[in-house]
DRENTORKOL-3810 file (N, C-alpha, C; in nm, 4 decimals):
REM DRENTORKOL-3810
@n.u->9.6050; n.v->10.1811; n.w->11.1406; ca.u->9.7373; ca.v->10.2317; ca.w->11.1671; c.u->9.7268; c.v->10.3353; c.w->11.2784
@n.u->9.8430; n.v->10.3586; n.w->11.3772; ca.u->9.8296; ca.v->10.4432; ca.w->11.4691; c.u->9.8810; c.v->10.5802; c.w->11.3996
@n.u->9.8431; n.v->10.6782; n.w->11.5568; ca.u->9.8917; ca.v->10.7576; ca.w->11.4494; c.u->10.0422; c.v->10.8290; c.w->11.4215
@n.u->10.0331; n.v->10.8878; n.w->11.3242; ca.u->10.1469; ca.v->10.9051; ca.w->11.2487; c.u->10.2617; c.v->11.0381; c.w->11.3526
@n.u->10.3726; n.v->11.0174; n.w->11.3700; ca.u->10.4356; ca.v->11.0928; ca.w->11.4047; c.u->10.5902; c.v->11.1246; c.w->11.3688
@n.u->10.6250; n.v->11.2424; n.w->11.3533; ca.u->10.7977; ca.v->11.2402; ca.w->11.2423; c.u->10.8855; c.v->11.2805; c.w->11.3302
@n.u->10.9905; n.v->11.2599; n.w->11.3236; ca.u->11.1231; ca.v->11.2970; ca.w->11.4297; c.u->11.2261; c.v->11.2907; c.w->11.2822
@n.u->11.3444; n.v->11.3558; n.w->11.3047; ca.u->11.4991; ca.v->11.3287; ca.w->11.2008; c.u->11.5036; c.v->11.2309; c.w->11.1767
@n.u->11.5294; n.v->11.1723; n.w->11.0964; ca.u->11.5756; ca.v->11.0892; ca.w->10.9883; c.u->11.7558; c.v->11.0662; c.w->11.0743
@n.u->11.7881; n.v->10.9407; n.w->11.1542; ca.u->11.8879; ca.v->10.8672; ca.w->11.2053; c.u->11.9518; c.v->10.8162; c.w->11.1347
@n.u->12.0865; n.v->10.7868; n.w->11.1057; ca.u->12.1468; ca.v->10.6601; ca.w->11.0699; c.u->12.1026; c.v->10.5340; c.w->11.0943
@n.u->12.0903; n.v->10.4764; n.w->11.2394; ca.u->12.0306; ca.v->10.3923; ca.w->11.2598; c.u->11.8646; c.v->10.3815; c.w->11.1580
@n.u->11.8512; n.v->10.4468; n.w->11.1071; ca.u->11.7030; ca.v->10.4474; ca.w->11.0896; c.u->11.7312; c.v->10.3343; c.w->10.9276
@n.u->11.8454; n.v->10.3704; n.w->10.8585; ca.u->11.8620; ca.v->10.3184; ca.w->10.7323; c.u->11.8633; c.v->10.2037; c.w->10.7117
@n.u->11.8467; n.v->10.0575; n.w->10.8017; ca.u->11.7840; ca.v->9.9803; ca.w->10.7060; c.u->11.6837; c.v->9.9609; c.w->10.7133
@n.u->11.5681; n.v->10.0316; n.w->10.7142; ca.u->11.4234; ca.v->10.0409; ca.w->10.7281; c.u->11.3995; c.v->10.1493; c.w->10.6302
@n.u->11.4544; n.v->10.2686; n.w->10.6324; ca.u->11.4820; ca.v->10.3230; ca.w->10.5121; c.u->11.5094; c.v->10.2856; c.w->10.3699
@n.u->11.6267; n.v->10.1887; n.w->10.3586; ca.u->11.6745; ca.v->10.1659; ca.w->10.2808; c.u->11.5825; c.v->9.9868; c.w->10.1759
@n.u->11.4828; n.v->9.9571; n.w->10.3024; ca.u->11.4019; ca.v->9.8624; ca.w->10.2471; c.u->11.2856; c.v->9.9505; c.w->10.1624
@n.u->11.2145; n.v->10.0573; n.w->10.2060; ca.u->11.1441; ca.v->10.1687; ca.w->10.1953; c.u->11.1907; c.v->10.2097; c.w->10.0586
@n.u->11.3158; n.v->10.2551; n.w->10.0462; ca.u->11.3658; ca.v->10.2896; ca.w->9.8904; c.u->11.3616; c.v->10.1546; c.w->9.8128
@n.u->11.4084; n.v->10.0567; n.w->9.8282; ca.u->11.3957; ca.v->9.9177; ca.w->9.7620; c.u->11.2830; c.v->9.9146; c.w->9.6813
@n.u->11.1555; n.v->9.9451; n.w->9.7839; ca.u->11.0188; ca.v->9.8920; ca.w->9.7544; c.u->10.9812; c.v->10.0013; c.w->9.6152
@n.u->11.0295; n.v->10.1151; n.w->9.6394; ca.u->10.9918; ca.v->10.2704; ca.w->9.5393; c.u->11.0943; c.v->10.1774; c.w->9.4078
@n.u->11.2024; n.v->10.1357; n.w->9.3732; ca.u->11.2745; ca.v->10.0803; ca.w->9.2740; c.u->11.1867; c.v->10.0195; c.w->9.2403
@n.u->11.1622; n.v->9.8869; n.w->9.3266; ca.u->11.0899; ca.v->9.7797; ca.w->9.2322; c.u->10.9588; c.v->9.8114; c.w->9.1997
@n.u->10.8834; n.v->9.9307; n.w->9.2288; ca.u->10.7946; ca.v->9.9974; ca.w->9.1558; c.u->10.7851; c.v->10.0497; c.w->9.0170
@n.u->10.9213; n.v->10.0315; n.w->8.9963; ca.u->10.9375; ca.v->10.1185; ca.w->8.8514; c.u->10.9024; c.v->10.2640; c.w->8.8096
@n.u->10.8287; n.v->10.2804; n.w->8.9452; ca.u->10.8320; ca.v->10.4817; ca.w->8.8979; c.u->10.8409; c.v->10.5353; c.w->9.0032
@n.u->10.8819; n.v->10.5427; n.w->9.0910; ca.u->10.9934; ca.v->10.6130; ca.w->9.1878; c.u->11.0740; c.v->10.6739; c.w->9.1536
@n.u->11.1692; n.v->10.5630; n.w->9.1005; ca.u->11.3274; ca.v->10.6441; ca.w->9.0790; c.u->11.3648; c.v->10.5644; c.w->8.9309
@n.u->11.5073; n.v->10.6159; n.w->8.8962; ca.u->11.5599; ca.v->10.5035; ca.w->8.7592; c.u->11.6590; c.v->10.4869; c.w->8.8290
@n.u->11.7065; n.v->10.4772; n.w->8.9345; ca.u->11.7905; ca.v->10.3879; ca.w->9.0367; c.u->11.7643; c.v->10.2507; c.w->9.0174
@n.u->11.8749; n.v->10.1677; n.w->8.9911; ca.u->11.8089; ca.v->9.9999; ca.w->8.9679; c.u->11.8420; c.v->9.9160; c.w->9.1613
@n.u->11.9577; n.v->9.9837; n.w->9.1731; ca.u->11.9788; ca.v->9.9372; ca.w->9.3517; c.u->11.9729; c.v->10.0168; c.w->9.4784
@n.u->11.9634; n.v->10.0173; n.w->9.5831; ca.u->11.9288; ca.v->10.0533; ca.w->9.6521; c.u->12.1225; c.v->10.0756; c.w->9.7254
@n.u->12.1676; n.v->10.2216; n.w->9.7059; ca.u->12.3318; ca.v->10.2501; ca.w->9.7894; c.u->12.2952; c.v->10.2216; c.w->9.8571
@n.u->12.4417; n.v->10.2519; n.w->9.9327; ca.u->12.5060; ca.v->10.2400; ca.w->10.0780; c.u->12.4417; c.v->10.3517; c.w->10.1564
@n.u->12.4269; n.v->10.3446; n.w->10.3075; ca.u->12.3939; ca.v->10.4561; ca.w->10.3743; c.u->12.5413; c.v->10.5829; c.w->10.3019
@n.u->12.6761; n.v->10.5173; n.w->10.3442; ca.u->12.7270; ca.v->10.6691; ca.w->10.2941; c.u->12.7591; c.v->10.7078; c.w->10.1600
@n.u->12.7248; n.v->10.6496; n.w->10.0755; ca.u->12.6396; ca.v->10.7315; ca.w->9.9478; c.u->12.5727; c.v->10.7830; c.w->9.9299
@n.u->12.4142; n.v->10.7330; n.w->9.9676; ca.u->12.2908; ca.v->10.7891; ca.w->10.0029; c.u->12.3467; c.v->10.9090; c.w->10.0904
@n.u->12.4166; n.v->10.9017; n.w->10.2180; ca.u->12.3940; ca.v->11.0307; ca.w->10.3025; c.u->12.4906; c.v->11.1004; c.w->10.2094
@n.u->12.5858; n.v->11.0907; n.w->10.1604; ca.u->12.6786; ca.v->11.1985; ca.w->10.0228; c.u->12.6048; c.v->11.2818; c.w->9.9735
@n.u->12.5070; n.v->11.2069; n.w->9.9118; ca.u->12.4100; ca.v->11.2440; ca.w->9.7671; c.u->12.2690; c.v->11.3546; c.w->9.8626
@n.u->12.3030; n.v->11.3635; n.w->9.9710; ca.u->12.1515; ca.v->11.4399; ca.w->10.0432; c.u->12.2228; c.v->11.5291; c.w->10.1109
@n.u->12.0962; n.v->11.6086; n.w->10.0768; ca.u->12.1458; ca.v->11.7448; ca.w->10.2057; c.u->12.1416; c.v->11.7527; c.w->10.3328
@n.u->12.2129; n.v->11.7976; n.w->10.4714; ca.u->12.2343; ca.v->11.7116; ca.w->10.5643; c.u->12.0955; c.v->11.7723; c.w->10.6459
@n.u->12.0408; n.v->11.8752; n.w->10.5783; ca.u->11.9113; ca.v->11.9730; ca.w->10.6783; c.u->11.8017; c.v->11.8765; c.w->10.6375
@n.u->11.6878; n.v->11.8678; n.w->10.7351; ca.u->11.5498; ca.v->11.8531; ca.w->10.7145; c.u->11.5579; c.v->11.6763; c.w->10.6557
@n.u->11.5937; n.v->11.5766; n.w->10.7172; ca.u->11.6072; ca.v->11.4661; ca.w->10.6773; c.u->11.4516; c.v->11.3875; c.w->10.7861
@n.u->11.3646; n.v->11.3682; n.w->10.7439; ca.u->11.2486; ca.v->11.3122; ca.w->10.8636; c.u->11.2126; c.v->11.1604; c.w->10.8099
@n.u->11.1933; n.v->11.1101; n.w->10.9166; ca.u->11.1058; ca.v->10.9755; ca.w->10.8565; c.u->10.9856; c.v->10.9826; c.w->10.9732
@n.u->10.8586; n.v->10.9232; n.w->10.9017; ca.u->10.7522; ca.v->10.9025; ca.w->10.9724; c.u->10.7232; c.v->10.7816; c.w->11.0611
@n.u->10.6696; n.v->10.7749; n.w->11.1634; ca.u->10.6775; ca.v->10.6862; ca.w->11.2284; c.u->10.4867; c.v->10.6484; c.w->11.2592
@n.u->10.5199; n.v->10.5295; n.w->11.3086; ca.u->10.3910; ca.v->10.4576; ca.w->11.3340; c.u->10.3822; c.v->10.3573; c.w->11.4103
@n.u->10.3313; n.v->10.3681; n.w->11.5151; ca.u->10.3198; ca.v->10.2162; ca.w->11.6311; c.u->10.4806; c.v->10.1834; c.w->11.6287
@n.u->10.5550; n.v->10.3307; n.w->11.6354; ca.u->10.7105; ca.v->10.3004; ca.w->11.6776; c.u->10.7698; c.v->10.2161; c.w->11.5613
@n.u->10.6952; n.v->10.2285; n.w->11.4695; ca.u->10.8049; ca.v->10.1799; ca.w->11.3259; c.u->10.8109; c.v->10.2964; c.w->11.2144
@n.u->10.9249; n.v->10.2705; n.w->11.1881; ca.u->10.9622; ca.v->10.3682; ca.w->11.0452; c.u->10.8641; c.v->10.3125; c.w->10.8925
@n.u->10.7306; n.v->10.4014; n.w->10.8559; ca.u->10.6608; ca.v->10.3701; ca.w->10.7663; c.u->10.7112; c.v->10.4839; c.w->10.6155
@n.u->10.8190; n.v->10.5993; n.w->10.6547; ca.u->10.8340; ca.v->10.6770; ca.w->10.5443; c.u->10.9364; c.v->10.7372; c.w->10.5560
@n.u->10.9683; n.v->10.8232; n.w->10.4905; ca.u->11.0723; ca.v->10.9267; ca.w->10.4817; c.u->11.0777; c.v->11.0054; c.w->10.3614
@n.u->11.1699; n.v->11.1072; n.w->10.4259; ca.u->11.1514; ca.v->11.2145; ca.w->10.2756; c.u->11.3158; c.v->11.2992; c.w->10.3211
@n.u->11.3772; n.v->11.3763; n.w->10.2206; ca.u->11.4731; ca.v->11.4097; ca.w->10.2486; c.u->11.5038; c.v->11.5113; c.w->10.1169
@n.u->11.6435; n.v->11.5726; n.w->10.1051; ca.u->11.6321; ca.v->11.6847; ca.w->10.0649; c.u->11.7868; c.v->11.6612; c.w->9.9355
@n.u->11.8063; n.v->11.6831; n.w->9.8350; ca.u->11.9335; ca.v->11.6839; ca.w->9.7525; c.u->11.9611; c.v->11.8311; c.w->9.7175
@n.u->12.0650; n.v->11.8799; n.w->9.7245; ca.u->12.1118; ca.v->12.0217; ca.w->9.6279; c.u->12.0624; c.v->11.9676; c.w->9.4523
@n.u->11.9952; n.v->12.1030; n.w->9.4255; ca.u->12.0342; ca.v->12.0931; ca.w->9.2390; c.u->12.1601; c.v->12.1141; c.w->9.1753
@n.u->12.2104; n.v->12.2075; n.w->9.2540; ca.u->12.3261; ca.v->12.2712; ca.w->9.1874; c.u->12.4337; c.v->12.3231; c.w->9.2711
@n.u->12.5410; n.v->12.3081; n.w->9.2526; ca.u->12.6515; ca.v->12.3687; ca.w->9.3547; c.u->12.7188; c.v->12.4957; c.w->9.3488
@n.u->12.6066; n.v->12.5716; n.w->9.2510; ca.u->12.5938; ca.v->12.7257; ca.w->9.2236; c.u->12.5372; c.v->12.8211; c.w->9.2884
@n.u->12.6254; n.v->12.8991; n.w->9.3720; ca.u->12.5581; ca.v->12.9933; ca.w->9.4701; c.u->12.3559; c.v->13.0108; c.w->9.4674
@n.u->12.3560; n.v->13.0752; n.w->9.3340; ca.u->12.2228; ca.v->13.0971; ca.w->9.3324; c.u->12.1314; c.v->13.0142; c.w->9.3366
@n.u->12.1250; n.v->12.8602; n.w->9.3066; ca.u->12.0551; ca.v->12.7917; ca.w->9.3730; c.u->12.0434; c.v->12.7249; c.w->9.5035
@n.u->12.1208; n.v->12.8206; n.w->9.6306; ca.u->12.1234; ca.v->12.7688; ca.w->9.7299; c.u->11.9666; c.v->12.7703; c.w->9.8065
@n.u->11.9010; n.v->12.8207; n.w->9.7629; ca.u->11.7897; ca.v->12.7750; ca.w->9.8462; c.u->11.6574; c.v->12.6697; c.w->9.7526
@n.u->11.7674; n.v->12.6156; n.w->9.6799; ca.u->11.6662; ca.v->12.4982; ca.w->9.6265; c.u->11.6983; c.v->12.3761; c.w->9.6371
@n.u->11.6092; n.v->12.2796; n.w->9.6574; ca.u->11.6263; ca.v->12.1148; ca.w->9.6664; c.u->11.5117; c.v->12.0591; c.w->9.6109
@n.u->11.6169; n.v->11.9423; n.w->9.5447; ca.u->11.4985; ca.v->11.8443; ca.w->9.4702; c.u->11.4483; c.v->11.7382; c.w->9.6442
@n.u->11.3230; n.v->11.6920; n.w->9.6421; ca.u->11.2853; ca.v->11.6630; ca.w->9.7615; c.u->11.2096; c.v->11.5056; c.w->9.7093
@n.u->11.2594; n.v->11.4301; n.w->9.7939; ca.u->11.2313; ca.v->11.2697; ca.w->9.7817; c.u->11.1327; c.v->11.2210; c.w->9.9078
@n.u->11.0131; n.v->11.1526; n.w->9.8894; ca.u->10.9452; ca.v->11.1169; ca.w->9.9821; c.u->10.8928; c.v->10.9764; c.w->9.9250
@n.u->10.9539; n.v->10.9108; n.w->10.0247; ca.u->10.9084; ca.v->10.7564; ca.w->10.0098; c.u->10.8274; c.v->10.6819; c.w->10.1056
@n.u->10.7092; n.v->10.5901; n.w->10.1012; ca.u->10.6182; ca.v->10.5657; ca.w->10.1593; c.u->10.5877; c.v->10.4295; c.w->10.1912
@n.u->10.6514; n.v->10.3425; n.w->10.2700; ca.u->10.6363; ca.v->10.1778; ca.w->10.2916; c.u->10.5029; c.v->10.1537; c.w->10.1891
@n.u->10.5302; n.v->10.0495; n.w->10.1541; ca.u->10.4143; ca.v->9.9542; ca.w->10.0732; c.u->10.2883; c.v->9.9197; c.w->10.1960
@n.u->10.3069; n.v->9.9203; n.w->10.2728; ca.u->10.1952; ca.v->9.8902; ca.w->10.3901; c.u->10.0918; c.v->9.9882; c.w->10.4190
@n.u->10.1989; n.v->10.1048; n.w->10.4095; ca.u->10.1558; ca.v->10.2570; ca.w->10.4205; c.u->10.0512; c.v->10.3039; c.w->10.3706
@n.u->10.0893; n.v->10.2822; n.w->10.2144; ca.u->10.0823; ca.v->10.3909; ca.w->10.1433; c.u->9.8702; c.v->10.4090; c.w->10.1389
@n.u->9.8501; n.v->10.5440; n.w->10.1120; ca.u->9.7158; ca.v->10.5790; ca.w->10.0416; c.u->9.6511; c.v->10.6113; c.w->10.1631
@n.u->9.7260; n.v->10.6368; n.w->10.2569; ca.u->9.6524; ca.v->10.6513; ca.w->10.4356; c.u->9.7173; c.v->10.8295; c.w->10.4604
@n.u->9.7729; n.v->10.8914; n.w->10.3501; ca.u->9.7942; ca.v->11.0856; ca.w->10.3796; c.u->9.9421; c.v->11.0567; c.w->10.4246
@n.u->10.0227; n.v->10.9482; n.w->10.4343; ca.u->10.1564; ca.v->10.9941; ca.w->10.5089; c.u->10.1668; c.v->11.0484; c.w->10.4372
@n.u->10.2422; n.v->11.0225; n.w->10.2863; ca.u->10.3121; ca.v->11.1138; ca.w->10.2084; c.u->10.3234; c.v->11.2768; c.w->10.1588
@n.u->10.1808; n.v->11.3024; n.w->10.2003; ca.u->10.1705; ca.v->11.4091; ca.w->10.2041; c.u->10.1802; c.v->11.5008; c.w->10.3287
@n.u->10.1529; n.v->11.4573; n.w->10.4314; ca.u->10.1402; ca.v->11.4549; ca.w->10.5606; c.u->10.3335; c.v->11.5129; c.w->10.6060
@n.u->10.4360; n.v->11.4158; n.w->10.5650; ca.u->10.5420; ca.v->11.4124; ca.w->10.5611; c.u->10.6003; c.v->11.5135; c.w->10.4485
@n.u->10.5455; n.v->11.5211; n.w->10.3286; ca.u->10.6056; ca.v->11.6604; ca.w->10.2613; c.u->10.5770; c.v->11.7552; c.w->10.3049
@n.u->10.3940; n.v->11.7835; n.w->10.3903; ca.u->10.4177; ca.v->11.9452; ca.w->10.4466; c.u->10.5382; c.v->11.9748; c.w->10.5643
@n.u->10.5116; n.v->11.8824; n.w->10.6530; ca.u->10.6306; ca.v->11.8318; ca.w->10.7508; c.u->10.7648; c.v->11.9259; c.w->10.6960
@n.u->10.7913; n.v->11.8652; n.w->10.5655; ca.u->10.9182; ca.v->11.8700; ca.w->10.5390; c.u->10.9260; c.v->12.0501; c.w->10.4876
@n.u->10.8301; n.v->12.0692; n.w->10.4255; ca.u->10.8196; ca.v->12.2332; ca.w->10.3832; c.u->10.8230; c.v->12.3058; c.w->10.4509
@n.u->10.7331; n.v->12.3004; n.w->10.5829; ca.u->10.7561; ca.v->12.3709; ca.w->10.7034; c.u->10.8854; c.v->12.3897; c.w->10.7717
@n.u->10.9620; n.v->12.2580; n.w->10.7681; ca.u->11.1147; ca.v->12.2707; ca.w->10.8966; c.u->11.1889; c.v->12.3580; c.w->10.7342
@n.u->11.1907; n.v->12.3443; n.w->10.6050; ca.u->11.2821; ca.v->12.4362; ca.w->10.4499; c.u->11.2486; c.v->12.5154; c.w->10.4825
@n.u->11.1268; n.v->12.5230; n.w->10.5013; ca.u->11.0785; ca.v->12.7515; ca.w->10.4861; c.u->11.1961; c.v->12.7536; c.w->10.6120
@n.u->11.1536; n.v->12.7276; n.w->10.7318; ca.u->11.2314; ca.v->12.8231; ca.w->10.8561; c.u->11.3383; c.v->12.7911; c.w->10.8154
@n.u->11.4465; n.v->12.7604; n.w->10.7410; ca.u->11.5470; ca.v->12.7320; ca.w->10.6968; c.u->11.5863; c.v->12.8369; c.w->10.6063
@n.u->11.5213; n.v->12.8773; n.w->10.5383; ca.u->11.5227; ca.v->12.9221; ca.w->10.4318; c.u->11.5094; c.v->12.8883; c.w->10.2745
@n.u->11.5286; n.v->12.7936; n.w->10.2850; ca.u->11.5074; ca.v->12.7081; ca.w->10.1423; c.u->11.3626; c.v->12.7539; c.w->10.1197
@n.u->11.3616; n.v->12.7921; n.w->9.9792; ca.u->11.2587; ca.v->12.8844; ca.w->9.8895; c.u->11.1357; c.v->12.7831; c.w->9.8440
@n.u->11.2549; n.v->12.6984; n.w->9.7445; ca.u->11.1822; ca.v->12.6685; ca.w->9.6217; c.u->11.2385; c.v->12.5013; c.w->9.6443
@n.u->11.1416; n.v->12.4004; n.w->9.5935; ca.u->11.1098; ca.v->12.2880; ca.w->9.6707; c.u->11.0939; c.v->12.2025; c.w->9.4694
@n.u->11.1803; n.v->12.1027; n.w->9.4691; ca.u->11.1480; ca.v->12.0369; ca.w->9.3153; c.u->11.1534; c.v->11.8995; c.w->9.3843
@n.u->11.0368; n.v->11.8411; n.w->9.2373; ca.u->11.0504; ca.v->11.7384; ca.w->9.2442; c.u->11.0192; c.v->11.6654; c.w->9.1224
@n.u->11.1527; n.v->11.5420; n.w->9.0799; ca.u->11.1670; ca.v->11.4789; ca.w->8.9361; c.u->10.9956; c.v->11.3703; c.w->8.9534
@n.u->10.9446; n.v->11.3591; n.w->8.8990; ca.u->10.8196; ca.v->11.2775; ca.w->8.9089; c.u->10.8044; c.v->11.1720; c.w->8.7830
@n.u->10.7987; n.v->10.9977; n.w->8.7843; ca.u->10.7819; ca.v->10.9685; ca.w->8.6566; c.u->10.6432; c.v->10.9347; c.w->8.6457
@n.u->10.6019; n.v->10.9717; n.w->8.5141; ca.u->10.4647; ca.v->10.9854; ca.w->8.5113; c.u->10.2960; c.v->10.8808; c.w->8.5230
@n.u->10.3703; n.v->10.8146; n.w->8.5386; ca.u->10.3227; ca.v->10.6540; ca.w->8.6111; c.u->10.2942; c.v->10.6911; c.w->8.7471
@n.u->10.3600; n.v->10.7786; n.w->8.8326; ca.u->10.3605; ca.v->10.7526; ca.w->8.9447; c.u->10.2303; c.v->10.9000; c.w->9.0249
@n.u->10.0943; n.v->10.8286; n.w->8.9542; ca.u->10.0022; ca.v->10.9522; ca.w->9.0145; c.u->10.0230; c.v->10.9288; c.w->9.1861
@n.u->9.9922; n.v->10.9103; n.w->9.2815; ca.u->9.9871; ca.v->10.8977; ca.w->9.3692; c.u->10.1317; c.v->11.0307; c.w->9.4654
@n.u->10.2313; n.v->11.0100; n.w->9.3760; ca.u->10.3367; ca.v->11.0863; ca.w->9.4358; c.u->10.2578; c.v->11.2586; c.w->9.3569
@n.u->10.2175; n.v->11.2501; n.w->9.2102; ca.u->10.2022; ca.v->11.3849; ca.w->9.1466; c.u->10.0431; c.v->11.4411; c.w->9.2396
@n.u->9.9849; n.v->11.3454; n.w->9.2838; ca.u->9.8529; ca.v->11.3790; ca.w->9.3887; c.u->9.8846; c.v->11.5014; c.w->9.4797
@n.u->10.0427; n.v->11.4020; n.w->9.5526; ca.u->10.0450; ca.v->11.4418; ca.w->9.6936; c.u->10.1232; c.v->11.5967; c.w->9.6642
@n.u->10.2329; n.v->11.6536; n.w->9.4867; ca.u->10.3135; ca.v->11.7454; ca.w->9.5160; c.u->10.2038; c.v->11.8407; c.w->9.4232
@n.u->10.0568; n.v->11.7892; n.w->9.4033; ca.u->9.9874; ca.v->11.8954; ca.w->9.3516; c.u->9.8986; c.v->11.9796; c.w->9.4549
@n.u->9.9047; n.v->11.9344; n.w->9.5706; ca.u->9.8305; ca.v->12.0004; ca.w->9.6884; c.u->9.9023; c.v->12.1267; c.w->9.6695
END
C-alpha cells in the first residue's frame, strides 16, 4: 500500500465512505446499525468539525468522524468518535494512524474528552483506542 495520507472528509467522498461503513455492519461489531443511511442523515447525526478520511494511491481506504453526546452545554467539548477502516486496509496502522490525526485537529479545537462505544468482539478497534 502507498502511503497513507488524510485531507476532510467531502461529500463527494460518501459513496466510498458509505461502502466502508457497510463493510463495519456486516462485521457484526462495528456498529448495531443493520443499514448503512443516507449521506444527509449520516451528515445530521455528525459533528460538522474534524470529519477526515484516509487516503491511499488516491483512494479513500478510511475515515473517522466525530458525534455530540449530549446537547447539554457541559458536554460541549465531548464526542463519541467513529473510525472505520476498508476491509483491504485494515491491520496496516491506518486506524490508528487516522484517530491520532483526528485527536490532534479536537485538541486545537478544543474538544477535551474523546469516547468511544466499542463491541467487545471488536479487538482490533479496542487495540487501536488503547494506545
Amino acid at each position: 500500500m502507498s502511503s497513507v495520507q488524510f485531507r476532510p472528509l467531502d461529500p463527494r467522498d460518501w459513496p466510498t465512505v458509505a461502502e466502508i461503513y457497510r463493510q463495519g455492519i456486516v462485521s457484526g461489531n462495528a456498529t448495531f446499525e443493520t443499514e448503512v443511511p443516507g449521506w444527509e442523515s449520516w451528515n445530521a447525526a455528525r459533528s460538522p468539525e474534524c470529519r477526515f478520511v484516509a487516503e491511499a494511491g488516491g483512494e479513500v481506504i478510511g475515515f473517522a468522524a466525530l458525534s455530540p453526546v449530549s446537547g447539554r452545554c457541559v458536554y460541549g467539548g465531548v464526542r463519541e468518535v467513529m473510525v472505520y477502516i476498508a476491509e483491504r486496509a485494515r491491520g496496516r496502522g491506518v486506524g490508528g494512524s487516522l484517530l491520532h490525526r483526528l485527536i490532534e485537529e479536537t485538541e486545537a479545537q478544543g474538544i477535551r474528552t474523546h469516547q468511544a462505544g466499542i463491541i467487545p468482539e471488536n479487538a482490533a478497534s479496542i487495540r487501536i483506542f488503547e494506545r
